[in-house]
BAFI-609218 format. One line per field, with one value per residue: residue number from 1; residue in three letters; x negated, y, z of N, C-alpha, C, CB in turn. Coordinates in Angstrom, 1 decimal, always signed. Glycine has a CB too. Layout:
N
num c(NUM|...)
residuo c(ALA|...)
n.x c(X|...)
n.y c(Y|...)
n.z c(Z|...)
ca.x c(X|...)
ca.y c(Y|...)
ca.z c(Z|...)
c.x c(X|...)
c.y c(Y|...)
c.z c(Z|...)
cb.x c(X|...)
cb.y c(Y|...)
cb.z c(Z|...)
***
This chain:
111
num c(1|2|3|4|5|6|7|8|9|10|11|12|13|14|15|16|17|18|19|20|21|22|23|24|25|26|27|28|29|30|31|32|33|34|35|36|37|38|39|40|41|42|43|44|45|46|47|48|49|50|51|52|53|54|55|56|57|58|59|60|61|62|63|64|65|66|67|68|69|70|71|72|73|74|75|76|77|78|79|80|81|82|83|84|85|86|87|88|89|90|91|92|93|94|95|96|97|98|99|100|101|102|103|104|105|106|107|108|109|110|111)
residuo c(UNK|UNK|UNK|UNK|UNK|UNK|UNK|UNK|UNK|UNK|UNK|UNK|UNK|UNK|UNK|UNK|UNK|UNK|UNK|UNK|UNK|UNK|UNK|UNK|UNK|UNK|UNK|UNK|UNK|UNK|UNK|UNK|UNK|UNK|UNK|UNK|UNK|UNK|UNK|UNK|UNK|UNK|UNK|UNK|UNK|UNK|UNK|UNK|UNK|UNK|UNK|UNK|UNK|UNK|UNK|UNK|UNK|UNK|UNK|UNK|UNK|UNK|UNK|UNK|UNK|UNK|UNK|UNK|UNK|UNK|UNK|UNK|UNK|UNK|UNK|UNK|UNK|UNK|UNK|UNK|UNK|UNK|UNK|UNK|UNK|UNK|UNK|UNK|UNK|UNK|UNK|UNK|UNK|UNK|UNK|UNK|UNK|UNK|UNK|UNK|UNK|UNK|UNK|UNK|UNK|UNK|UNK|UNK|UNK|UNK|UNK)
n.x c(-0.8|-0.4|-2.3|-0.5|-1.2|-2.0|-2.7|-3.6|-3.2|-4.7|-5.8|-6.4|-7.3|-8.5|-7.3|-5.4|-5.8|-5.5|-3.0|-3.6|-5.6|-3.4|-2.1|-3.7|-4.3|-1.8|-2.1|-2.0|-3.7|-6.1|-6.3|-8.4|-8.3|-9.2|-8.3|-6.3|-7.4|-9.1|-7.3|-6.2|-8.0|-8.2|-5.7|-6.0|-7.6|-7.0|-4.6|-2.3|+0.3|+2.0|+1.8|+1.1|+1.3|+0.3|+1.8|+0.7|-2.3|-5.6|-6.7|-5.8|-2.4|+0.0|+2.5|+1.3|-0.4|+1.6|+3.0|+0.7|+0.0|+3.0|+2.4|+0.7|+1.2|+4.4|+6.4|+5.2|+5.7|+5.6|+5.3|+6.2|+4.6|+3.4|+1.1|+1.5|+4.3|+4.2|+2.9|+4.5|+6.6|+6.2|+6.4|+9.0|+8.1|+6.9|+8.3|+10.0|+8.3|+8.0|+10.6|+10.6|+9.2|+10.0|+9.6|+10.5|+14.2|+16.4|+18.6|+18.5|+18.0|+16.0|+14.8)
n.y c(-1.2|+2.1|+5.0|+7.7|+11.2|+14.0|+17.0|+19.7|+23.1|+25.6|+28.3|+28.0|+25.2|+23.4|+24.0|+22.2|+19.7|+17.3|+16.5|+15.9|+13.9|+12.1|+11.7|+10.1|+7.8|+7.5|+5.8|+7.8|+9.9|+12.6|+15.6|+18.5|+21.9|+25.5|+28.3|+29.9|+30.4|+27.7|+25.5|+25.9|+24.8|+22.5|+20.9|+21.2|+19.4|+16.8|+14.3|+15.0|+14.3|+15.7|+18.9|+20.8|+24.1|+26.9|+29.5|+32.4|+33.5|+34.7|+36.5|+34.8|+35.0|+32.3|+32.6|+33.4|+31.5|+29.6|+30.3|+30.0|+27.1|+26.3|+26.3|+25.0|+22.6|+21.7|+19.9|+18.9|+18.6|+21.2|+22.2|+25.0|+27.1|+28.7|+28.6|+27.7|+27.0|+24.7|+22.9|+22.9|+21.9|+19.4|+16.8|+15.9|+17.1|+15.2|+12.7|+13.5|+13.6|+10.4|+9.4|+10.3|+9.2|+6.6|+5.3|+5.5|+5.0|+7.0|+6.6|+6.3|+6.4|+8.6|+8.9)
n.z c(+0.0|-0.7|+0.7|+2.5|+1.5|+2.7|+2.8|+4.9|+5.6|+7.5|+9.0|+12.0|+12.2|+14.1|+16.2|+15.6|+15.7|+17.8|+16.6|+13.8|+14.2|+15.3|+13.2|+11.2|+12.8|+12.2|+9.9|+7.7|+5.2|+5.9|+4.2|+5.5|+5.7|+5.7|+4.6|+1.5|-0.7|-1.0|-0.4|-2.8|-4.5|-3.6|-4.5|-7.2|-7.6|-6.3|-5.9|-3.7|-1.5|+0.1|+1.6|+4.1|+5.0|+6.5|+7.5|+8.2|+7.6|+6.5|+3.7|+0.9|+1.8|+3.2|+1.5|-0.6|-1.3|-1.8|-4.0|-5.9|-5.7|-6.8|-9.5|-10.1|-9.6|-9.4|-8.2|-5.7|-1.9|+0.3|+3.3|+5.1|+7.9|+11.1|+12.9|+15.9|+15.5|+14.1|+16.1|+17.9|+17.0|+15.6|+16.3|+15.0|+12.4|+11.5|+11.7|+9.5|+7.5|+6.9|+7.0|+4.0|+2.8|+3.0|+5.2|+7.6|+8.8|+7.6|+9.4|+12.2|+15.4|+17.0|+20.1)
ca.x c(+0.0|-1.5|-2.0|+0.2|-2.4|-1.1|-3.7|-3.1|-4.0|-4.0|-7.1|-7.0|-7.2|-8.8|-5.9|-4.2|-6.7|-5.1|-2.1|-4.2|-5.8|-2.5|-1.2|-4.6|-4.2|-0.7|-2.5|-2.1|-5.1|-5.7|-7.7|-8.1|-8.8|-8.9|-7.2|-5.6|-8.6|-9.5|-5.9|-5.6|-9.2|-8.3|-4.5|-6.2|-8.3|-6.4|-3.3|-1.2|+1.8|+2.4|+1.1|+1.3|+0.4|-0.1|+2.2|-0.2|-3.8|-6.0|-7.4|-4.2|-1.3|+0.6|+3.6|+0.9|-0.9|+2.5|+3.2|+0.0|+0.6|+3.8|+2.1|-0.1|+2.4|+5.6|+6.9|+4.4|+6.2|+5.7|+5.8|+5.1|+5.2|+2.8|+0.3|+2.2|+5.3|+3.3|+2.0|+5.8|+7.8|+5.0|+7.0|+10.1|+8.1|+5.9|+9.5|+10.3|+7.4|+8.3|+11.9|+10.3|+8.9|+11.0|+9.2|+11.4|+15.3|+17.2|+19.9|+17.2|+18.0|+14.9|+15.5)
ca.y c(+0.0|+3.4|+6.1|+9.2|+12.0|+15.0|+18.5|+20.6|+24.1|+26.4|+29.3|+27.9|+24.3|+23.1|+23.9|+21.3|+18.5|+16.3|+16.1|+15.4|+12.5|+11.0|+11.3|+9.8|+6.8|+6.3|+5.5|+8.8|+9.9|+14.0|+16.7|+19.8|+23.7|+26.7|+29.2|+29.9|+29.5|+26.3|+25.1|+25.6|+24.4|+21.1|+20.8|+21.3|+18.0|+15.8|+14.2|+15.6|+13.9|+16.8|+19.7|+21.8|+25.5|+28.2|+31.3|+34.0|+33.7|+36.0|+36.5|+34.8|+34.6|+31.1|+32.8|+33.6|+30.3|+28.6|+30.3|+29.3|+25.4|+25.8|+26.8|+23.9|+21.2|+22.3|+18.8|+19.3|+19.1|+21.8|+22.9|+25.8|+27.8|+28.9|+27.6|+27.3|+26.0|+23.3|+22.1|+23.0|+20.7|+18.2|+15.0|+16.5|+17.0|+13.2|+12.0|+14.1|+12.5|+9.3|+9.6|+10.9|+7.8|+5.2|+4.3|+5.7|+4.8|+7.8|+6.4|+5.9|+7.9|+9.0|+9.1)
ca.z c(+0.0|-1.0|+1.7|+1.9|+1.4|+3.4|+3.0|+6.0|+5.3|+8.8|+9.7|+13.2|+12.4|+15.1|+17.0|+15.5|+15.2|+18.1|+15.4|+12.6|+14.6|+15.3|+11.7|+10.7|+13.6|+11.6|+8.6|+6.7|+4.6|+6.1|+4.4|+6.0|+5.2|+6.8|+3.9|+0.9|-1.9|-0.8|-0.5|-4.5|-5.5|-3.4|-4.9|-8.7|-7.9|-5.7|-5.8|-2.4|-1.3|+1.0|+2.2|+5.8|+4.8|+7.4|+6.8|+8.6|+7.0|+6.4|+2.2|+0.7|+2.7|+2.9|+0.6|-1.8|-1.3|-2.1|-5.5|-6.9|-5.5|-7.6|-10.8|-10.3|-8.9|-8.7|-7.3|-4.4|-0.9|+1.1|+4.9|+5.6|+9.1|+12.0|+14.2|+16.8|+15.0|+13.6|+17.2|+18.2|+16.2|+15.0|+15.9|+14.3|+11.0|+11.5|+11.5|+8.3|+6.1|+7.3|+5.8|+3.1|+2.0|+3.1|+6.3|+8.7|+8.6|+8.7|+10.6|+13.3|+16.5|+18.0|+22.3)
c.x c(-0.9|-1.0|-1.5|-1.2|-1.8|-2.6|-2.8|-3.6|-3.7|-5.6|-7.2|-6.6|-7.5|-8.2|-5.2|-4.7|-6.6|-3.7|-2.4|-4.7|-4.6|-1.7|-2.3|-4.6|-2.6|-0.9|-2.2|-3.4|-5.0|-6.5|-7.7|-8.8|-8.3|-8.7|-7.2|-6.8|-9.1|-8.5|-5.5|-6.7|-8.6|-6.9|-5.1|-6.8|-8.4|-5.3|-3.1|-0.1|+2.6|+1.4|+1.6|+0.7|+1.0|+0.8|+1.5|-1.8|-4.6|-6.9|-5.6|-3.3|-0.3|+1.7|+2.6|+0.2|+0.1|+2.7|+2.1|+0.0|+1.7|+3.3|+1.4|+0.6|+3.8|+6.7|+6.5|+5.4|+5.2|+6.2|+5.2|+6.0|+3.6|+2.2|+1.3|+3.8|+5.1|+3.4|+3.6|+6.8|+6.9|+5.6|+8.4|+9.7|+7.2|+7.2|+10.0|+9.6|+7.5|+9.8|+11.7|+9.8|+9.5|+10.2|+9.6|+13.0|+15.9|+18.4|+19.3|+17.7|+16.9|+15.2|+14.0)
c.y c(+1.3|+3.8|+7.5|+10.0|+13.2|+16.7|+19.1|+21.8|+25.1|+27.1|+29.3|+26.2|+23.2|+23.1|+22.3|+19.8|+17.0|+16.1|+15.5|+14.0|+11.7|+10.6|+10.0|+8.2|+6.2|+5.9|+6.6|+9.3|+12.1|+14.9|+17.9|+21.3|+24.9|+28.0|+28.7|+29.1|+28.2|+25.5|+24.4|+24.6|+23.0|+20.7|+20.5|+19.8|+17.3|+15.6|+14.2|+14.8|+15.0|+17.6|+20.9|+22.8|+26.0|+29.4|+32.5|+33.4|+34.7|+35.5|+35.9|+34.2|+33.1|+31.4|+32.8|+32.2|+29.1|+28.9|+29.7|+27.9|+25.0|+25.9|+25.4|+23.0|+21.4|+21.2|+18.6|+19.6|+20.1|+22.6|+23.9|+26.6|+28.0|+28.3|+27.0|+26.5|+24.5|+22.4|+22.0|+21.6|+19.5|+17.1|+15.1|+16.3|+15.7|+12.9|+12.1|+13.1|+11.2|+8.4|+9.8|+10.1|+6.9|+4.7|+4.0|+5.0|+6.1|+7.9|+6.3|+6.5|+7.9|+9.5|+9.8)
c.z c(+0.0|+0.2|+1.5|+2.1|+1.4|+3.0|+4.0|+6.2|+7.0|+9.0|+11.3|+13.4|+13.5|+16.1|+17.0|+15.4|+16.4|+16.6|+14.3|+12.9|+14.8|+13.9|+10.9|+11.1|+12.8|+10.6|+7.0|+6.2|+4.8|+5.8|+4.8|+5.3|+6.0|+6.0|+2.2|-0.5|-2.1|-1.1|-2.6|-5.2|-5.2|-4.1|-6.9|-8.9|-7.3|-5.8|-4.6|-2.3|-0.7|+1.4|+3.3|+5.4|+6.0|+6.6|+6.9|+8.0|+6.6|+4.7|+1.9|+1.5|+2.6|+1.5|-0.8|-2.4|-2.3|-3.9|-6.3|-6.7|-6.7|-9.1|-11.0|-10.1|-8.4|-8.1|-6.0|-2.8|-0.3|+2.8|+5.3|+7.1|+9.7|+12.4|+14.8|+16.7|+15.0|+15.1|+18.1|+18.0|+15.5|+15.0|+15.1|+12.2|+10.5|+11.2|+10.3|+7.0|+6.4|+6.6|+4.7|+2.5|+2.4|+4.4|+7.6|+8.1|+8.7|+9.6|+11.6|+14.2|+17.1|+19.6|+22.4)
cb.x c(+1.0|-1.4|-3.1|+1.7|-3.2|-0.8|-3.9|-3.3|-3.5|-3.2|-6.8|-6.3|-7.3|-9.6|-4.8|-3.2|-8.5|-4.7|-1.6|-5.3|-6.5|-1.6|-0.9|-5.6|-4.2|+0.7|-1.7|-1.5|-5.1|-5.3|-8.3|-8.6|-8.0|-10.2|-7.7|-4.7|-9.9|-9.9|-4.8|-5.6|-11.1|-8.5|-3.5|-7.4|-9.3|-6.6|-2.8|-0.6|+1.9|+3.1|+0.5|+0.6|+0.6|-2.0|+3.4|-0.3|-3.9|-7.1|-9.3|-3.8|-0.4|+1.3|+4.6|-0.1|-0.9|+4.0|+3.4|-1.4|+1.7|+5.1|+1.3|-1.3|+1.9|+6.3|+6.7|+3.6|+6.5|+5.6|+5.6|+4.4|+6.5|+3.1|-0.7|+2.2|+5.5|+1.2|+0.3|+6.4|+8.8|+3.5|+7.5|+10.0|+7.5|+5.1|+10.5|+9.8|+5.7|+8.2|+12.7|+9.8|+7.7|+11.0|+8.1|+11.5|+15.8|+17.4|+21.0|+15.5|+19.0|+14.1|+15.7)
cb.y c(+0.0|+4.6|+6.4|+10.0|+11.9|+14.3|+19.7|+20.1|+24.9|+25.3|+30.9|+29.2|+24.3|+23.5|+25.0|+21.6|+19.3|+16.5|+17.0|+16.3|+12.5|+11.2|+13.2|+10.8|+7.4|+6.5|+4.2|+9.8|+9.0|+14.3|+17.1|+19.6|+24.2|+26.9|+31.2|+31.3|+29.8|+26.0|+26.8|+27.2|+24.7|+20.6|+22.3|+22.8|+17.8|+15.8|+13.2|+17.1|+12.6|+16.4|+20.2|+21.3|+26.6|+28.5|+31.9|+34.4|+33.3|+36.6|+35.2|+34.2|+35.6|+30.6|+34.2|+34.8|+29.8|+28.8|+31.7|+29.7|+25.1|+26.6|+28.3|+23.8|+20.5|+23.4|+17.7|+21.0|+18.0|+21.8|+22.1|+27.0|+26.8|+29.1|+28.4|+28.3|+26.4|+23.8|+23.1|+24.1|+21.6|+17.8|+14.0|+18.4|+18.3|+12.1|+12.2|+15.6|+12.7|+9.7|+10.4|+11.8|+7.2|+4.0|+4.7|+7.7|+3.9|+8.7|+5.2|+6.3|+8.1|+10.0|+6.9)
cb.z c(+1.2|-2.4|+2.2|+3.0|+0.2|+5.8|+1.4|+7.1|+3.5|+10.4|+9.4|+14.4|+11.8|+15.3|+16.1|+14.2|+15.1|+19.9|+14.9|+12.0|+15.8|+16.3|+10.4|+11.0|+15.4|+11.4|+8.6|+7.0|+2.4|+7.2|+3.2|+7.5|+3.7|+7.9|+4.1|+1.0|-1.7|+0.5|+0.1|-5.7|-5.1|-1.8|-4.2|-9.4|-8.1|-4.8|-6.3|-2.5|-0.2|+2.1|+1.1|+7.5|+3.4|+7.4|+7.5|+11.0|+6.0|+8.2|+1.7|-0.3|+2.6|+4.4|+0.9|-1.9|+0.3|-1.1|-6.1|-6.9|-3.7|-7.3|-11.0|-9.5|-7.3|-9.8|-7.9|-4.9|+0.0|+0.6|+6.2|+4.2|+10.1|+12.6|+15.4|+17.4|+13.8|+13.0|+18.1|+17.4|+14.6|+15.8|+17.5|+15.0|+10.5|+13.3|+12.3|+8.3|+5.9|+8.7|+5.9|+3.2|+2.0|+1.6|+6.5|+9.1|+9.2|+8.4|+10.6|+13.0|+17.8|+17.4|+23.9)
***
């Protein structure tokens, strides 16, 4: 079975890098970046299943980040939001990509 291959773009990634270890421990494949330039170079020469952008950045802003993603991949999931969103809702959006391929049920209730 191939690995999902998530990019996680955020300018204070390190923040989030218990998250990334546990997405990584569920067998997701996770590259990271810390803004918007990078975001596109790695999107032009990898296939992405999904990608976590950062709305606040500093050089291009996540919104601007996103239009050029669309120009390049405009099938490309995207999440975008905050640091602190991100580290907020994290099992919320693990559960998301999970449905998102068929790994989860979504009749599932999570307790």
């Amino acid at each position: 079975m191939r690995k999902i291959r998530i990019l996680w773009t955020d300018d204070e990634i390190e923040a989030l890098k218990p998250h990334i270890l546990f997405l990584e421990e569920k067998g997701y494949s996770v590259d990271t970046c810390s803004n918007g330039n990078d975001t596109i170079d790695l999107v032009k020469i990898n296939s992405y299943d999904l990608v976590f952008l950062d709305e606040n950045m500093p050089g291009l802003s996540g919104i601007e980040t996103l239009k050029l993603i669309r120009e390049i991949r405009n099938d490309l999931p995207v999440v975008m939001g905050a640091t602190l969103i991100f580290a907020t809702i994290f099992v919320t959006i693990n559960i998301f990509v999970d449905i998102i391929y068929g790994v989860l049920d979504p009749r599932v209730r999570v307790k």
